[in-house]
C-alpha angles and dihedrals in degrees: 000000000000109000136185125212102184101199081028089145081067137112097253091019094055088042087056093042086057089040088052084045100048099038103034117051100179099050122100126208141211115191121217120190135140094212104231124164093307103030111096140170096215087066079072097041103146104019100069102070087062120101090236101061126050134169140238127187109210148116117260097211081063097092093196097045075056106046095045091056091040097063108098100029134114106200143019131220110190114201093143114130145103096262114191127092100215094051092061100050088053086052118351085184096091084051101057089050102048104026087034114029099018090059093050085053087053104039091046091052086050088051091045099040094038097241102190102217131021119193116184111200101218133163138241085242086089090077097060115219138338128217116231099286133043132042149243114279126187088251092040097124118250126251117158117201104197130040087258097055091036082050091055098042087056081050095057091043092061091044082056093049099052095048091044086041103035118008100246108169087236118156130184134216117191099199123195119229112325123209134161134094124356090023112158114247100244102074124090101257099052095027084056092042093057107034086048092045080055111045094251127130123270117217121208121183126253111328086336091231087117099133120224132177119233132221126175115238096232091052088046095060085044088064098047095050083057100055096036087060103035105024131121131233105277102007124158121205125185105202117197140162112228088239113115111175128153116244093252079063120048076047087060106053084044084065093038086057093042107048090243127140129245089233091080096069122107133193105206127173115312114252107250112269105005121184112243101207142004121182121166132218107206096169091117094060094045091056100043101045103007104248133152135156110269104196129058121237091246093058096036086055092051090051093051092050092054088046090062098043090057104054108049093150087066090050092051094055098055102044094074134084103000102015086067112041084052087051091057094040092054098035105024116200096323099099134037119264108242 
C-alpha cells in the first residue's frame, strides 16, 4: 500500500507519517507539504532517508503539482490545512485556498486517478459551540462559528459530495483538540509549556473558563489508521478524548508540572466569536472499530512536557521569522518574545 499525507511535515500529519512507519511495515509514504510556517521537515527527522517515505514539496490547490504526486498511490490522508483559529480571523484568505479549494483539487485528482481510499482530517470545530451539557455527535448539524472552522466544514461537504456524486470511497474524522509532540508552538498546550518553563506570562483568553476536550495526538493517529484501513464509503468518526478542562485549567497543571506561578497568568481579551464548549462523542467509532483514548489527560501532559523539554533544538528552530511576527500581532508588546 502507497499512501499519500498531504501536510504530512505537521504537527498531527507527521505524528500519523511515524505511526504508518512504526505500525505498517509494508506501506509505503509520499509527503506532500508545502512547507509553510508549521510545516516542517524536522518533524520527519529520522524517517526520510528510508526507502518507504519520501518527500514533495508542493501546494496542494496546484492541481497539477497534485495530480502528478498522486499517480501511483493507493490512498490519501489528507492533513493539509491552515489550522489555527486566530490566524484566520486575521485573514481568513490563506484558509479558503488550502482547507476549500485545496481539498476539491485534491479530492477531483483521487476520482480521476482511482485512488482507492480518501480520508479527509477534519475537527469538531465544525460543529460550533456546546452549552454546558451534551455532547458532539457525528449528526449533530454543522455550524461553524470562525473562518477556520467555516473553511473545514466546507471541506467535509465536498468529501460528502464526491462520495454521494461520484463514489468516491471518502471518509471523514472530526478530532477534538490534539496535543502531543511537533506542535507548533502557537497553540495553547505548547505556547503555555514554554512560556511557563521561562518565567514569562502566560496569556489565556477571556475567563479563561472556555471547555475543550483533549486527545492525545498519538491516540489521535491511532484512530485515523483505523478508519483509513477499515472504513466505509462515506463514513463519519468523531475522535475524543474523554478529557473536558477548561482552558484556566489545563494553564494551571501546567504550572503545577513545570514549577511555574500562578502570577504569570494573564486574561487578555477574549479572541471574536469563541466557541464556548466542544465535547466529542466518539462512541460510534468505538463501536464500530474499537477505538478509545488510552492515555489520560494527566500522563499524556506530562509527556508532552517532557517532549518538549527534550528537543530544544527543535524548539529553537521554530521560534524564529513567522512565529514571531504573528506573536507580536496577536500580543503586542505585552508579553516577551520568546
Amino acid at each position: 500500500m502507497h499512501v499519500l499525507v498531504t501536510g504530512g511535515c505537521g504537527f498531527i500529519g507527521s505524528n500519523f507519517v511515524r505511526y504508518v512507519f512504526d505500525h505498517w511495515p509494508a506501506w509505503r509514504v509520499t509527503v506532500f507539504d508545502s512547507l509553510t510556517y508549521a510545516g516542517n521537515l524536522g518533524n520527519l527527522t529520522g524517517l526520510l532517508d528510508s526507502e518507504r517515505v519520501r518527500f514533495v514539496h508542493g501546494d496542494i490547490a496546484d492541481p497539477r503539482q497534485v495530480r502528478e504526486t498522486l499517480e501511483g498511490t493507493d490512498a490519501v490522508a489528507n492533513f493539509a490545512a491552515e489550522s489555527h483559529v486566530d490566524r484566520s480571523i486575521l485573514d481568513s484568505g490563506p484558509f479558503i485556498r488550502t482547507n476549500v479549494v485545496g481539498t476539491q483539487v485534491l479530492l477531483n485528482a483521487a476520482r480521476e486517478l482511482g485512488v482507492e481510499r480518501f480520508l479527509q482530517v477534519s475537527t469538531d470545530e465544525v460543529y460550533g459551540s456546546l452549552g454546558p451539557d451534551g455532547t458532539f455527535r457525528e449528526d449533530t448539524p454543522l455550524a461553524p462559528n470562525s473562518p477556520y472552522s467555516a473553511s473545514k466544514a466546507a471541506a467535509d461537504l465536498l468529501v460528502r459530495a464526491a462520495v454521494r456524486t461520484y463514489g468516491l470511497r471518502g471518509m471523514v474524522v472530526r478530532s477534538s483538540n490534539a496535543y502531543g509532540p511537533y506542535q507548533f508552538p502557537e497553540k495553547l498546550i505548547p505556547l503555555m509549556i514554554l512560556q511557563a518553563a521561562e518565567g514569562k506570562r502566560l496569556p489565556v483568553y477571556g475567563d479563561g473558563l472556555h471547555v475543550r476536550d483533549w486527545v492525545h495526538v498519538e491516540d489521535l493517529v491511532a484512530a485515523i489508521g483505523l478508519v483509513l484501513q477499515r472504513g466505509q464509503p462515506g463514513d463519519i468518526f468523531n475522535v475524543g478524548g474523554a478529557s473536558e478542562m477548561p482552558n484556566l485549567d489545563v494553564v494551571r497543571m501546567i504550572i503545577e508540572m513545570t514549577g511555574a506561578s500562578e502570577s504569570q497568568i494573564e486574561l487578555v481579551e477574549d479572541r471574536p466569536g469563541h466557541d464556548r464548549r466542544y465535547a466529542m462523542d466518539f462512541s460510534r467509532l468505538e463501536a464500530a472499530l474499537g477505538w478509545r483514548p488510552t492515555r489520560s489527560f494527566r500522563e499524556g501532559l506530562r509527556d508532552t512536557i517532557a517532549w518538549y523539554e527534550a528537543h530544544q533544538d527543535w524548539l529553537h528552530a521554530v521560534r524564529t521569522g513567522k512565529y514571531r511576527d504573528f506573536y507580536r500581532q496577536q500580543y503586542g508588546n505585552r508579553l516577551a518574545l520568546p
